[in-house]
N, C-alpha and C positions, 0 to 999 in steps of 0.2 A: 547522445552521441551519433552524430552521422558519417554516413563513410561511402565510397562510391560505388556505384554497380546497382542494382535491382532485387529488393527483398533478399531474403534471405543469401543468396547467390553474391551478393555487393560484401555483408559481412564476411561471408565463407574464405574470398577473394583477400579482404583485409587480415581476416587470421593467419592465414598461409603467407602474407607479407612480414607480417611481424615474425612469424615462426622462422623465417628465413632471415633476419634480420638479427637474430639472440646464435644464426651461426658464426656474428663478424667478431672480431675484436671491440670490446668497449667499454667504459667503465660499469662501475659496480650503481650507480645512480642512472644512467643510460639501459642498462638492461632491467631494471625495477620500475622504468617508466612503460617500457616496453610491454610487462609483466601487467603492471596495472591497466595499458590499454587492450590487450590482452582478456583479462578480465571482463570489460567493460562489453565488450565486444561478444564473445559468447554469453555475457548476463543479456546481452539483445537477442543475439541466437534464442537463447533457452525461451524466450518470450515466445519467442512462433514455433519452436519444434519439441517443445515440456520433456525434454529427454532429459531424463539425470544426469548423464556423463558430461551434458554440455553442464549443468551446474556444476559439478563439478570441476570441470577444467576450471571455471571461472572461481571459486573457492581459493583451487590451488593457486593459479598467479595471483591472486590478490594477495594469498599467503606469503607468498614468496617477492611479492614487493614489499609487503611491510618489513621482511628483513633487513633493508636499507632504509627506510622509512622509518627510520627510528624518533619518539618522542621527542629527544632531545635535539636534533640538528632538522629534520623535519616534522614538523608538528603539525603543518596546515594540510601536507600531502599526505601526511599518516592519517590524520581524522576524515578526509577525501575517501580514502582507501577505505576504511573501517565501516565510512558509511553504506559504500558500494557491498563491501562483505557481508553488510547488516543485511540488506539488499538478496544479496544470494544466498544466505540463510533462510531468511524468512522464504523464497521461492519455494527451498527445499524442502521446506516444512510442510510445503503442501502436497508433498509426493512421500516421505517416509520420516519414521523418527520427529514425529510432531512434537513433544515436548521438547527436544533436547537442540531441534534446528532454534526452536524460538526462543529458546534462553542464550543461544550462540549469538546469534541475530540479535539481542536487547542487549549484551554486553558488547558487542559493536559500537552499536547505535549508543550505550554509556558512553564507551571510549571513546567516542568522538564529541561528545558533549563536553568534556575536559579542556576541548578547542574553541569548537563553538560556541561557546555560551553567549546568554541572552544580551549580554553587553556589548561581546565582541563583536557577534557574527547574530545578530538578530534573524535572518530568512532562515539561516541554516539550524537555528535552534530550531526556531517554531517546528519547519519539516521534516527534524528529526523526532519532532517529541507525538506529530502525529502519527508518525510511523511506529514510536512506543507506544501509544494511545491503543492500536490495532492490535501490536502483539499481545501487550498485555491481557487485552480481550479474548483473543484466540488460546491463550496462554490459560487465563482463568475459568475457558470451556472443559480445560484435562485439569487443575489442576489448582489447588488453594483458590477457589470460586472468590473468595473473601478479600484477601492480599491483595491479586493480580486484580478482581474486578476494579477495586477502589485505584490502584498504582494506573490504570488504561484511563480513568476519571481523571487523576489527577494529571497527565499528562495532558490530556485533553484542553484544561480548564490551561496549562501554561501554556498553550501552541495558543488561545486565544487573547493571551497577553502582547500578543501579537499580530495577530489576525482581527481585528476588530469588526467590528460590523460597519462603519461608515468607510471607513478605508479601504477594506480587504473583504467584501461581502462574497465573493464566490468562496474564498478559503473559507472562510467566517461558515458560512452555509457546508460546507465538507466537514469542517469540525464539529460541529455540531451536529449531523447526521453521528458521526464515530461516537461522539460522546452518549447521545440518545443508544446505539446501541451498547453503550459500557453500563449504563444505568439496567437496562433492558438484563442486561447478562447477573447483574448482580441481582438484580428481583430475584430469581430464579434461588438468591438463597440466603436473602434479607431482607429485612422491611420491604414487600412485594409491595402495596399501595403507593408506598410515598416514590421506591425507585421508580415504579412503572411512570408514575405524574410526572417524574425529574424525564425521562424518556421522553413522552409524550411534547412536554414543552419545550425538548430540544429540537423535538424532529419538525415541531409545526414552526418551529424560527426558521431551521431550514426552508422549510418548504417557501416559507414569507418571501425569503430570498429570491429561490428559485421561481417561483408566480411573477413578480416585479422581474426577472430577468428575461422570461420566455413571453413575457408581455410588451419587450422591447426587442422582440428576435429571438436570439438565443440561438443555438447550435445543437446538433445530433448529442453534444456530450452534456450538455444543461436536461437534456431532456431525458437522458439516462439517469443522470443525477436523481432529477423530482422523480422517477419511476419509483427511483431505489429509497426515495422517503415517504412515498407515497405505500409502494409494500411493507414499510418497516410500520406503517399505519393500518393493514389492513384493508385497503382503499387499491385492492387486485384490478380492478375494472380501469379503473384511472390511469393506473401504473403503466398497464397493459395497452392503451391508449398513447401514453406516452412514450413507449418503446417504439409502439408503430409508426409513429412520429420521427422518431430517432433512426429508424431503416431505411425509412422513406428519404428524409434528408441526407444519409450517407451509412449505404450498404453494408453491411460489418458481419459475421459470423458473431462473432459475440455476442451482437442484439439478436441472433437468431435464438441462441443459446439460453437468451435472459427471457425472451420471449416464450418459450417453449415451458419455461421453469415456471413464470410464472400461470399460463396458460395451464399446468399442472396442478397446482394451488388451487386455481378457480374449481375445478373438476373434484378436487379432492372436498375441499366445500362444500360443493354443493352435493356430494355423493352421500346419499342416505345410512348410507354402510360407517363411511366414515362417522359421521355423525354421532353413530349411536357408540361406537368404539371410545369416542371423546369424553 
């Protein structure tokens, strides 16, 4: 969603529009559209300033437009909404209440699968079900390692029902990174050989992808991509190469952040201390 003005100060500008807009006269469908852009708006906020209360504000409107939103007379804006709520759950969950945000956040993302399904709304499935692929993962770190790892699998394996490799090779190559790491998470507490190989050949398809794309150009955010299949390989040196690639073409605090992180790995590595800890 874009809106007018400059960083953050553009959004701040549109909240305070709306806010003054929910003082007029209007109907009950009018002020819930209002609510969901609302919503949508501090879920951008929250991006650049991680403060809770802005996720929260955006929780609340999105609450308060499904109560017009209802299944039966809107179905397509109610699963719209659900999805965005799925959305500012899962955010939340990365600042408190980790279990409880991502089971909120997966029964979101359910309920709007009710709408979208694979017949109807093909893009919207696939994107919902990678966003279940994730949770479930994050999900099976705290919590039935077993259920959650295989349900974040199987999500995975339906977004590619979709996302194929001839058609849709950058999706294709992002699902398969998630998937490599759902295999990854489940070794950790069954059949460790055969998950780690299912891992391993998901991540190196990715990678196929991403090689063949950064060999034709490619962008700061392809090169973030391979970094991030390339650490999930162990291959820190390469990674790290390709971050620096990714800053150099377009400035980011974020690549400073992934850089750093993984520059920290290297060090840990190769530290002799560590080592023997291992």
């Amino acid at each position: 969603m874009k809106v007018g003005g400059d960083g953050d100060a553009g959004y701040e500008k549109a909240l305070n529009v709306c806010e003054r807009m929910l003082a007029f006269e209007m109907d009950d469908l009018q002020r819930s559209n209002i609510q969901r852009k609302m919503g949508d708006i501090c879920l951008e906020i929250f991006g650049h300033d991680k403060n809770p209360e802005t996720c929260e504000r955006a929780i609340q409107a999105y609450k308060k437009a499904l109560l017009v939103y209802t299944s039966e007379r809107y179905p397509n804006p109610r699963a719209r909404v659900l999805r965005s709520l799925g959305f500012a759950f899962a955010a939340r969950a990365d600042l408190e209440d980790r279990i409880e945000n991502l089971k909120r956040a997966i029964n979101s993302w359910q309920e709007s699968l009710c709408v979208f399904s694979e017949a109807s709304a093909p893009e919207e499935y696939a994107s919902l079900q990678v966003e279940l692929g994730s949770a479930y993962r994050k999900l099976a770190e705290c919590e039935n390692r077993l259920g959650n790892g295989n349900r974040s699998i199987q999500a995975c394996q339906n977004a590619l029902r979709i996302y194929d490799l001839k058609d849709r090779p950058l999706e294709f190559a992002k699902v398969m990174t998630k998937l490599g790491s759902a295999y990854l998470t489940l070794a950790q507490f069954v059949n460790r050989a055969d998950n780690c190989k299912h891992a391993i050949m998901s991540y190196q398809e990715a990678l196929q992808v991403y090689d063949s794309v950064l060999q034709k150009g490619g962008d700061a955010f392809d090169m973030e991509s391979t970094a991030a299949v390339l650490t999930a390989l162990g291959r820190l040196e390469e990674a790290l190469n390709c971050l620096y690639l990714a800053r150099e073409a377009m400035p980011m605090d974020r690549f400073e952040d992934e850089i750093g992180m993984i520059q920290d790995r290297i060090s840990a590595r190769n530290d002799p201390d560590t080592q023997r800890k291992e």
